[in-house]
LUMZA-202243 format. One line per 3 residues: number of its first residue (from 0); for each residue x, y, z of C-alpha. Coordinates in Angstrom, 2 decimals. Layout:
BEGIN
NUM = X/Y/Z  ... $
//
This chain:
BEGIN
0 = -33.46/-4.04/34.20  -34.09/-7.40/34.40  -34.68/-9.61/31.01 $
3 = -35.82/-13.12/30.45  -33.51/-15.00/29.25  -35.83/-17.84/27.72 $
6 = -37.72/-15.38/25.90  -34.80/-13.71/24.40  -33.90/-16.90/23.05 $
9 = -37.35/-17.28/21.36  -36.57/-13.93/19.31  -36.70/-14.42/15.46 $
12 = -36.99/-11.12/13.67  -34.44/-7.85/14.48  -37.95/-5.94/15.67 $
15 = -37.98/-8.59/18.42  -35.02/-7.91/19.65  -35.70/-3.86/19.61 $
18 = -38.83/-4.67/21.37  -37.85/-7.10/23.79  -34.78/-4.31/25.03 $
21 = -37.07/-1.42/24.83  -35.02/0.48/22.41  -36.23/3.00/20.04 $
24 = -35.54/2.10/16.11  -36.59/3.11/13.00  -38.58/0.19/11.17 $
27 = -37.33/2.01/8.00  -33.77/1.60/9.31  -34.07/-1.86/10.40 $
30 = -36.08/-2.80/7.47  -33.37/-1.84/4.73  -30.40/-3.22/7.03 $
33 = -31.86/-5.98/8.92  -29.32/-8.62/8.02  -26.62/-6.38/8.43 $
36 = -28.01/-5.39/11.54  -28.57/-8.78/13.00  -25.09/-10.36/11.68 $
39 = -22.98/-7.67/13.46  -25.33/-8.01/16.50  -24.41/-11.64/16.85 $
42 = -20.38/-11.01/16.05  -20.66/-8.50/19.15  -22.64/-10.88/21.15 $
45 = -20.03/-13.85/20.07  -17.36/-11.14/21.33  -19.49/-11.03/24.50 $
48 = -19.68/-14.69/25.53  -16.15/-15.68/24.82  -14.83/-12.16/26.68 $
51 = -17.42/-12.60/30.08  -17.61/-15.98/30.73  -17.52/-14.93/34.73 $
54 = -21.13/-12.83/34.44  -24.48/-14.39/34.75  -27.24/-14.42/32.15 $
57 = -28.90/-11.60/33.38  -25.83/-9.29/32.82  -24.86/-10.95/29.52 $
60 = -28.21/-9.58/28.40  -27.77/-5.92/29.57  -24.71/-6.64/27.54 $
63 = -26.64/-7.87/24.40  -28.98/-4.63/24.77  -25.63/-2.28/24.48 $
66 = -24.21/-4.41/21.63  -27.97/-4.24/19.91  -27.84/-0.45/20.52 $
69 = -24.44/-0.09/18.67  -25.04/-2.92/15.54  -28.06/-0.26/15.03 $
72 = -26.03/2.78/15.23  -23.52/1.69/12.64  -25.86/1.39/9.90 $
75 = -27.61/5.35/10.75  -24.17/6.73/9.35  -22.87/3.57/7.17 $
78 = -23.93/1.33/4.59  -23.69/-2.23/4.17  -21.43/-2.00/1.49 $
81 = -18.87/0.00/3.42  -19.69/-2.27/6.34  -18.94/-5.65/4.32 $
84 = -20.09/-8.28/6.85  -21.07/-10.69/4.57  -18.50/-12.60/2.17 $
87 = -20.47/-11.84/-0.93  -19.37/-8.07/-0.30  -15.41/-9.02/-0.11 $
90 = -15.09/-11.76/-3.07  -14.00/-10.05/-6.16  -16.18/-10.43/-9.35 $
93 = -14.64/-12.97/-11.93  -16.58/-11.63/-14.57  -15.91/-7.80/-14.55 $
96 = -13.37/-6.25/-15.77  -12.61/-2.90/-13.18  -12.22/0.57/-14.60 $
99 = -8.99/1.15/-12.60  -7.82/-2.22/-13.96  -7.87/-0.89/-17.79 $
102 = -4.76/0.42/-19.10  -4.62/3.60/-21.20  -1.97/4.20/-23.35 $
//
C-alpha cells in the first residue's frame, strides 16, 4: 500500500495513526493505554530509522504500520506497569517503606 508521508507526519492522536494504516483497534484499548501505546510505537520506529537508513519513505512507513500493529498488541496481554516505559514506573518511591523490606524477628 502506498501511504503519504506528509500526512503521516500531521498525525497527533494514537486513533490517527490506527486510521491512517487501516488497522483495526479497540478505542477502549487505545484509550486506557494510549501513552504507552504511542511511546513504544516511537522506540520501534526510532529502532526503524537508525536500522534502514537504505529504504525509502514509502517502505519506512509499511514499516511504521508493522511496528504500530505490535506497540498495540503488547498492551492486549500486558499492562503498563509490567511494560514500564516511562521512568516514573522504574524510580523507586523515597517515601514508602516496602513490605519485603520489613524485617520480622
Amino acid at each position: 500500500m502506498t501511504w503519504d508521508v506528509a500526512k503521516f507526519n500531521q498525525i497527533v492522536d494514537a486513533e490517527e495513526y490506527f486510521e491512517f494504516f487501516k488497522l483495526d483497534y479497540d478505542p477502549q484499548v487505545v484509550h486506557v493505554n494510549r501513552l504507552h501505546i504511542l511511546k513504544l510505537f516511537s522506540q520501534y520506529i526510532r529502532e526503524i530509522d537508525n536500522n534502514n537508513s537504505a529504504v525509502s519513505q514509502a517502505e519506512k512507513l509499511d514499516l511504521y504500520c508493522t511496528a504500530l500493529k505490535q506497540a498495540y498488541e503488547v498492551f492486549l496481554s500486558s499492562t503498563p506497569l509490567q511494560q514500564k516505559l516511562f521512568k516514573v514506573f522504574k524510580q523507586k518511591p523515597n517515601n514508602i517503606v516496602m513490605l519485603t523490606e520489613i524485617a520480622t524477628s
